[in-house]
C-alpha positions as CSV (number, residue, x, y, z in Angstrom):
1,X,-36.3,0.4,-43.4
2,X,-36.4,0.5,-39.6
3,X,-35.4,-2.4,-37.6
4,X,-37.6,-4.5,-35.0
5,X,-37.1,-4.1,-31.7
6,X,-35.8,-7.3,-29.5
7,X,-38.7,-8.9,-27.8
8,X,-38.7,-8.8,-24.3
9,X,-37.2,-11.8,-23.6
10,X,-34.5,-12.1,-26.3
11,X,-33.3,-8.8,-24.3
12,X,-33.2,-10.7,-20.7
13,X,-31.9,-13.3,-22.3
14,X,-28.8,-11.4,-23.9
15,X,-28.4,-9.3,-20.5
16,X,-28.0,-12.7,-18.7
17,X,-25.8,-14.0,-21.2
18,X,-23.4,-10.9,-21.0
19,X,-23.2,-10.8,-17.5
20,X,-22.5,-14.4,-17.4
21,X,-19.4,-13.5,-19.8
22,X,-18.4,-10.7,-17.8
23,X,-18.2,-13.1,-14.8
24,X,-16.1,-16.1,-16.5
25,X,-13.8,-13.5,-17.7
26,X,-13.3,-11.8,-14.5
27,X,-12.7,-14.8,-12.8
28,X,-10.3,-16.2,-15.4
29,X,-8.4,-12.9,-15.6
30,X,-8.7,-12.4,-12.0
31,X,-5.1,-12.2,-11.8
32,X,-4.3,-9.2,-13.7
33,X,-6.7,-7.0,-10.4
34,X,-4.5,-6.9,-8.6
35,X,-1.4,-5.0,-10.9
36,X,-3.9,-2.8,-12.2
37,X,-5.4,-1.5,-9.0
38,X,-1.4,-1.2,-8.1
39,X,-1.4,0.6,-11.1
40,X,-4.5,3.2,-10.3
41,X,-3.5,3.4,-6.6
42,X,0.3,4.9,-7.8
43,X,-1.4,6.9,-10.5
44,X,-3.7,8.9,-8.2
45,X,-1.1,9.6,-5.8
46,X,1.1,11.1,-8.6
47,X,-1.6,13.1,-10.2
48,X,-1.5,16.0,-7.6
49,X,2.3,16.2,-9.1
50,X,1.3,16.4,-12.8
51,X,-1.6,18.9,-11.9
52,X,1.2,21.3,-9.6
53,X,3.6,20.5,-12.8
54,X,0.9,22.0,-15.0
55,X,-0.2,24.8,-13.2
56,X,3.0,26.2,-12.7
57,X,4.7,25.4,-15.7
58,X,2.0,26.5,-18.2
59,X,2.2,23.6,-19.9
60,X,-0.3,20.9,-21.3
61,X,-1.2,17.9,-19.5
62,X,0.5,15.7,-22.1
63,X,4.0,17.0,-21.2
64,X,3.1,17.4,-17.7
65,X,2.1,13.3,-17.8
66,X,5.7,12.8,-19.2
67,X,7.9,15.4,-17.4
68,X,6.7,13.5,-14.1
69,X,6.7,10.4,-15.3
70,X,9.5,9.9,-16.7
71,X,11.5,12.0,-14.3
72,X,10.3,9.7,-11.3
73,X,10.8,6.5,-13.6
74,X,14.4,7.7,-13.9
75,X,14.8,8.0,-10.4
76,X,13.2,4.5,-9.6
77,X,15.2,2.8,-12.2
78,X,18.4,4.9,-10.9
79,X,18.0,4.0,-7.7
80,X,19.5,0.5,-7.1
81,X,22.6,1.9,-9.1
82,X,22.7,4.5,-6.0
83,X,22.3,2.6,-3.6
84,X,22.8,-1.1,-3.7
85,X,26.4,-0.9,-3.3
86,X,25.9,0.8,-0.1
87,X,23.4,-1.6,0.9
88,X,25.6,-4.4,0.1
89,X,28.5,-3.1,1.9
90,X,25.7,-2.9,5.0
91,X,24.6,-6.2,4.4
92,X,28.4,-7.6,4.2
93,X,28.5,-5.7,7.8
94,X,25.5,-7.4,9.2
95,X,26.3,-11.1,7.6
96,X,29.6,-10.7,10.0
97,X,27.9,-9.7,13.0
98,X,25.4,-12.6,13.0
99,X,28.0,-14.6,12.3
100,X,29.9,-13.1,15.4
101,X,26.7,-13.4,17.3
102,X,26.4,-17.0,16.4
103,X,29.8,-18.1,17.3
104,X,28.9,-16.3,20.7
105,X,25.8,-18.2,21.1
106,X,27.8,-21.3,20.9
107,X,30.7,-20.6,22.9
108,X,27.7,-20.0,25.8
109,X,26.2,-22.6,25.1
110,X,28.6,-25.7,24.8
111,X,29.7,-24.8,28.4
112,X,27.4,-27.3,30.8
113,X,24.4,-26.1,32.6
114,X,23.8,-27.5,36.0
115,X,20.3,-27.3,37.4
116,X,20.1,-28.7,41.1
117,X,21.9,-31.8,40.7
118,X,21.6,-32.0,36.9
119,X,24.2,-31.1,34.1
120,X,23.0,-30.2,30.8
121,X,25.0,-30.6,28.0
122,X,22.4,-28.1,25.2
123,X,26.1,-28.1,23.2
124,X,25.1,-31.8,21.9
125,X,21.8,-30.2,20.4
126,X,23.4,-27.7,18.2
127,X,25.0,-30.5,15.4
128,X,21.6,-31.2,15.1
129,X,20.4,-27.5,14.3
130,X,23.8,-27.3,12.1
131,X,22.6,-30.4,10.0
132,X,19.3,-29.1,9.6
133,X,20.6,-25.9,8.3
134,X,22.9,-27.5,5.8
135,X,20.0,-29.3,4.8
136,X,17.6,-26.5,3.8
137,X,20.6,-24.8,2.0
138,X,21.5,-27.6,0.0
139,X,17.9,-27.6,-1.3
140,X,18.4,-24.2,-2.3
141,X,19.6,-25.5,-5.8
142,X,15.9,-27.4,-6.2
143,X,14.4,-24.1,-5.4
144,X,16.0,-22.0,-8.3
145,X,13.9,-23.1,-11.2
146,X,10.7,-21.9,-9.1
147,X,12.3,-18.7,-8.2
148,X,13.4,-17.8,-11.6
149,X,10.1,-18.6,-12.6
150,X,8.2,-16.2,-10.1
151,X,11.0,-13.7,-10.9
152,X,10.0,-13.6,-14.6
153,X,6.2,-13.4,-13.7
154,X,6.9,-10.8,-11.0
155,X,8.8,-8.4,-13.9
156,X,6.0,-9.0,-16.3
157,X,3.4,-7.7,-13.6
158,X,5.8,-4.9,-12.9
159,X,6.4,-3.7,-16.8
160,X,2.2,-4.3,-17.1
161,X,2.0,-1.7,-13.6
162,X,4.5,0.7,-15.3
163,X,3.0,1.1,-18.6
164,X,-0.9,1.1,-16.4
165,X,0.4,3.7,-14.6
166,X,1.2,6.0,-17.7
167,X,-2.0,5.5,-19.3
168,X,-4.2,6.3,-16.7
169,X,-2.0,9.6,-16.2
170,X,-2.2,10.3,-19.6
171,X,-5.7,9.5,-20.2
172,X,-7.6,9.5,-16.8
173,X,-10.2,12.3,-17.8
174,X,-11.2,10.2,-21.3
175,X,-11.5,7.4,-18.9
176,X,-13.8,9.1,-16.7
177,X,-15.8,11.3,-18.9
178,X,-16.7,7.7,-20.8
179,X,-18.0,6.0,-17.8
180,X,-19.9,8.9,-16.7
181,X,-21.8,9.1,-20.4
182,X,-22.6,5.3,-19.7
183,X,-25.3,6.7,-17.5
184,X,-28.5,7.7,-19.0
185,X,-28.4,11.3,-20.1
186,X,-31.0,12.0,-17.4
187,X,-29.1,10.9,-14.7
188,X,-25.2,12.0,-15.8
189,X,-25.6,14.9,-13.5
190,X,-26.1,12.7,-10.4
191,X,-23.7,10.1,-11.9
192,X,-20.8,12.7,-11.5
193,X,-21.7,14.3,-8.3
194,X,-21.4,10.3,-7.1
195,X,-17.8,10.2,-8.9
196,X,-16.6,13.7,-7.1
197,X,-18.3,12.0,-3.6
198,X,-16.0,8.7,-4.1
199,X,-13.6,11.1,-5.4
200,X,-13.0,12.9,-1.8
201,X,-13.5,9.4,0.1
202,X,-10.5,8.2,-1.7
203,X,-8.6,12.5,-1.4
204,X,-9.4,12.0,2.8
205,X,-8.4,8.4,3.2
206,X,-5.1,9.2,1.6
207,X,-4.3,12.2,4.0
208,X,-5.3,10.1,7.2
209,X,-2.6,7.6,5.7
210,X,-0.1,10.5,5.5
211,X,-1.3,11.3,9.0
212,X,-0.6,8.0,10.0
213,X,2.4,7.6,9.0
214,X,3.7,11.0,10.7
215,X,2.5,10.3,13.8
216,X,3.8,6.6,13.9
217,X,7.0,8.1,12.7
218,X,7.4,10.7,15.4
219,X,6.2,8.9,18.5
220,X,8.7,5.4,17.3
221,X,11.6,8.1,16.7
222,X,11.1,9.6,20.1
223,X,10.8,6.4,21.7
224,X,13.8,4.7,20.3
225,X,15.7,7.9,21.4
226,X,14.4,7.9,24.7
227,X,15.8,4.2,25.3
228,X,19.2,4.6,23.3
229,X,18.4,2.8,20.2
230,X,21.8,3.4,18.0
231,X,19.8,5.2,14.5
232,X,16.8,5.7,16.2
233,X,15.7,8.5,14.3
234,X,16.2,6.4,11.0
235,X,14.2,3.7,12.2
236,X,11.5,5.6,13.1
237,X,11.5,7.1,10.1
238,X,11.6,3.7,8.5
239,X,8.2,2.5,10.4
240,X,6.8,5.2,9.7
241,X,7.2,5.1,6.4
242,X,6.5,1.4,6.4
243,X,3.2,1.7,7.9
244,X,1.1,2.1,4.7
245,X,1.4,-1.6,4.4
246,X,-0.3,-3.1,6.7
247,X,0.6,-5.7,9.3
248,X,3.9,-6.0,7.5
249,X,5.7,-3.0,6.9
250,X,5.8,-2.2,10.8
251,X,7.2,-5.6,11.2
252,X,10.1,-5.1,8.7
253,X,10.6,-2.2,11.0
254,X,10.8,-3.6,13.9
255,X,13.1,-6.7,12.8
256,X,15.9,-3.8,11.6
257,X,15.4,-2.4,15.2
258,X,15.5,-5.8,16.7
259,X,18.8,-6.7,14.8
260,X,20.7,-3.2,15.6
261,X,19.6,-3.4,19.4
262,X,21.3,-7.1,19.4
263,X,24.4,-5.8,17.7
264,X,25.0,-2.6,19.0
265,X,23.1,-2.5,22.3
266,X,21.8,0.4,24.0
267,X,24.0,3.9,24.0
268,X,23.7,4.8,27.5
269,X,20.8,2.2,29.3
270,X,23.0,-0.6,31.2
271,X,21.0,-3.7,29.7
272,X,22.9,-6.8,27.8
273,X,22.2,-6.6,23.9
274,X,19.7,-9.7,24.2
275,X,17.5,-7.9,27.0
276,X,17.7,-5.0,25.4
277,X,16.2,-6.6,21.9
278,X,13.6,-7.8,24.6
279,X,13.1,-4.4,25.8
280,X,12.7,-2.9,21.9
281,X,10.3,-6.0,21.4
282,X,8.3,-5.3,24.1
283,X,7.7,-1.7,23.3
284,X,7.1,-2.3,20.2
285,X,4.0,-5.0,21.0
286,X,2.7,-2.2,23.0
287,X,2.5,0.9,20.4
288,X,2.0,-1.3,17.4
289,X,-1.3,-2.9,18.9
290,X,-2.3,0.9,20.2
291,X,-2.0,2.2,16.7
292,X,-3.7,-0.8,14.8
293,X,-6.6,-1.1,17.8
294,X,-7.2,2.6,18.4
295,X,-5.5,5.0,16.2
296,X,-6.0,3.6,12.5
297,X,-9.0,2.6,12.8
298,X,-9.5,6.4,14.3
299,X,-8.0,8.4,11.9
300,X,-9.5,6.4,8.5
301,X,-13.4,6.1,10.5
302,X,-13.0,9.5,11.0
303,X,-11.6,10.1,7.7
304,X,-14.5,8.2,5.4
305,X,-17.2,8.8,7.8
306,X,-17.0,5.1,9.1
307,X,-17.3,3.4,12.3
308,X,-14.0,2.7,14.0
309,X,-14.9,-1.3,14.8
310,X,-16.3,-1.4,11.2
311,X,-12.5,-0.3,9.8
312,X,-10.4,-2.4,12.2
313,X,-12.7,-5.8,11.7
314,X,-12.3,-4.6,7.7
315,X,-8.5,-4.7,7.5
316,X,-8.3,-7.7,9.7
317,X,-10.2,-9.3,7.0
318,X,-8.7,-8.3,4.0
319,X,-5.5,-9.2,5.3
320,X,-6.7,-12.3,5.9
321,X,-8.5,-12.6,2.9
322,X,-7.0,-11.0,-0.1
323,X,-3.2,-9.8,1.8
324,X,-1.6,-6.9,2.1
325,X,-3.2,-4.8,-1.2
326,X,-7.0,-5.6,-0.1
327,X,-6.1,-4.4,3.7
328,X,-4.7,-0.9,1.6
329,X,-7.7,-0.7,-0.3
330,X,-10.6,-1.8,1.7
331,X,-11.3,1.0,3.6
332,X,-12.2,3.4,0.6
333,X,-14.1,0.9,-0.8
334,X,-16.1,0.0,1.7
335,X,-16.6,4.3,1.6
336,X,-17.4,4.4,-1.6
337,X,-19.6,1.1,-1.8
338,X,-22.1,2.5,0.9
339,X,-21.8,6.2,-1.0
340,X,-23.1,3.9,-4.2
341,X,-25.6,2.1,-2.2
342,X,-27.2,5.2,-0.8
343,X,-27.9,6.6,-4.1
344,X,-29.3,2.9,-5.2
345,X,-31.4,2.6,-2.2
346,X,-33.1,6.2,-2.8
347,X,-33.6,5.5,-6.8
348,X,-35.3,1.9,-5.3
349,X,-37.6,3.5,-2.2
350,X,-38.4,6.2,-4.6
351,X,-37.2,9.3,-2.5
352,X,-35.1,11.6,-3.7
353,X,-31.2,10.9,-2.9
354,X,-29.0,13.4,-1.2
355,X,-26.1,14.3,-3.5
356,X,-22.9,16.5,-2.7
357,X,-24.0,19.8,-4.5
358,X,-21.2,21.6,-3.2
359,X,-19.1,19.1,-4.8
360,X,-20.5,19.8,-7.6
361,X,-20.2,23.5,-8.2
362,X,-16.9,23.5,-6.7
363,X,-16.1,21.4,-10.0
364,X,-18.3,23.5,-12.7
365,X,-16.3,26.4,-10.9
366,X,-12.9,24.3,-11.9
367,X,-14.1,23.8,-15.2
368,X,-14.5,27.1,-16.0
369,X,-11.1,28.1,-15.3
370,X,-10.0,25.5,-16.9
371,X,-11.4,26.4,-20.2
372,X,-10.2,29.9,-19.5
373,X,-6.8,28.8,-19.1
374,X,-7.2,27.0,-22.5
375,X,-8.1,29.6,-24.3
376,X,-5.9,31.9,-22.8
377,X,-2.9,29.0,-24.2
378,X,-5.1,28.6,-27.2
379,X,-4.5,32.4,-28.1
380,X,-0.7,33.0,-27.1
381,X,0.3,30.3,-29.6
């Protein structure tokens, strides 16, 4: 007996309905985004890793998921073992050279200034900044209870990223094959060669951020050498590294260089610590706004096939808006949103879209190795 089909408007009506759902539930789960585009984010950068792992192992992509996997969880998990000691020995260091540096500030500063024929006594202020300091410690204790608590929810969204991250390793081409064979059978062609165009977007946004974060490191390394920064070279290596998140990992960087230029001074310029930390400050103002006004925005545009204005206004924004994961993310995504919209504005004029062909062969021509290679493992067992 062969069912009825829905009337026309019992079928608008469901889609409405549906979307609706889809909406409430994203909003109310709107939380859970962010960990799981964490997730993807770490995923696709280890993949190249898993693919090496099973190309030159021979090996199946199951036990190259977990030989990389696990081998970098290990690592990650071993690391505070390694090195918080050493970092708590270097913090020890630190506490007593602020402390050292505070005790100088005062001795400075309880002796009387005289301006014209004015004394000022700035020693009288600083029972005042004591006091408030006590004060904001001794609230430290009311504090614990909401620190535990984002503590707990901070390790859940990091177990929730950690298992993500294996899944999408593990199962990334079941993933994508299904949401490719949503399309209409008609159009799965064009639905992939769109995946393989978002595909490279994503591929040539992450090498302008490796770019990035070469060149920041080499020209901050040469510069701290140049002035006699004590670890220059580490520091630089530090913001360069620290430049894939925006905004805030060069500042981080720049605090550390800060901190060691009051402590330690300069190795050979003849400045005082203080105007030396001025000098560092200074330089840094003047790279940091070269590289987020001219160079980022260069080497991504250039990299996605965006205007330059169009990616520095867009990671202003996110950072504004949505903090320091949008600002990572918004550039590909603005990228792939227009590649989408291209292909949605043909199918709506009613000319035909322009697709990356070459794209697509260069991935039938994948595939077919990749089936030989399966055979070939297929046969030896």
């Amino acid at each position: 007996m062969s069912r009825e089909k829905w009337s026309t408007p019992a079928r608008y009506l469901t889609l409405v309905l549906v979307f609706a759902f889809l909406i409430w539930l994203g909003w109310y789960a709107r939380s859970i985004f962010q960990p799981l585009i964490s997730a993807g984010l770490i995923a696709y950068i280890m993949m190249p890793a898993v693919n090496a792992v099973k190309a030159n192992l021979k090996i199946s992509h199951r036990w190259a998921v977990n030989l990389v996997y696990f081998v970098l969880l290990s690592l990650t998990m071993a690391s505070p073992v390694l090195f918080v000691p050493e970092l708590l020995s270097q913090l020890q260091i630190f506490s007593d050279d602020l402390l050292r540096l505070y005790a100088q500030v005062l001795d400075f500063f309880n002796q009387p200034i005289t301006l014209g024929g004015f004394v000022i006594q700035v020693g009288d202020y600083f029972p005042q900044l004591e006091s408030s300091i006590t004060n904001m410690l001794s609230s430290l204790p009311e504090r614990a209870l909401h620190i535990l608590e984002s503590t707990s929810r901070n390790t859940a969204w990091f177990f929730v990223i950690v298992v993500a991250v294996y899944y999408l390793l593990h199962d990334w081409d079941k993933v994508r094959e299904g949401i490719i064979r949503q399309a209409p059978e008609a159009y799965r062609r064009d639905a992939r060669m769109i995946f393989l165009e978002i595909k490279e977007i994503w591929a040539a946004y992450l090498r302008s951020q490796i770019a990035l974060m070469i060149i920041v490191g080499i020209v901050f390394s040469i510069v701290w050498l140049a002035i006699g920064l004590p670890g220059a070279l580490i520091i630089g290596i530090l913001a360069g590294i620290l430049t894939i998140i925006p905004d805030l990992g060069p500042l981080i960087a720049v605090i550390v260089a800060i901190a060691v230029a009051l402590l330690e001074g300069s190795l050979f310029l003849p400045l005082s610590n203080f105007w030396f930390a001025m000098l560092v400050l200074a330089i840094y103002m003047v790279l940091i706004n070269l590289k987020n006004i001219w160079l980022r925005p260069r080497l991504m545009g250039r990299s996605v096939h965006l205007h330059e204005g169009l990616v520095f206004i867009a990671i202003i924004a996110a950072v504004i808006l949505q903090g320091i994961l949008g600002a990572i993310v918004i550039v590909p995504v603005i990228a792939s949103a227009l590649a989408i919209g291209r292909y949605l504005k043909a199918g709506i004029m009613g000319y035909e879209p322009v697709l990356r062909e070459d794209l697509y062969e260069d991935w039938e021509a994948t595939q077919g190795e990749e089936k030989k290679d399966t055979k070939e493992e297929t046969s030896n067992e």
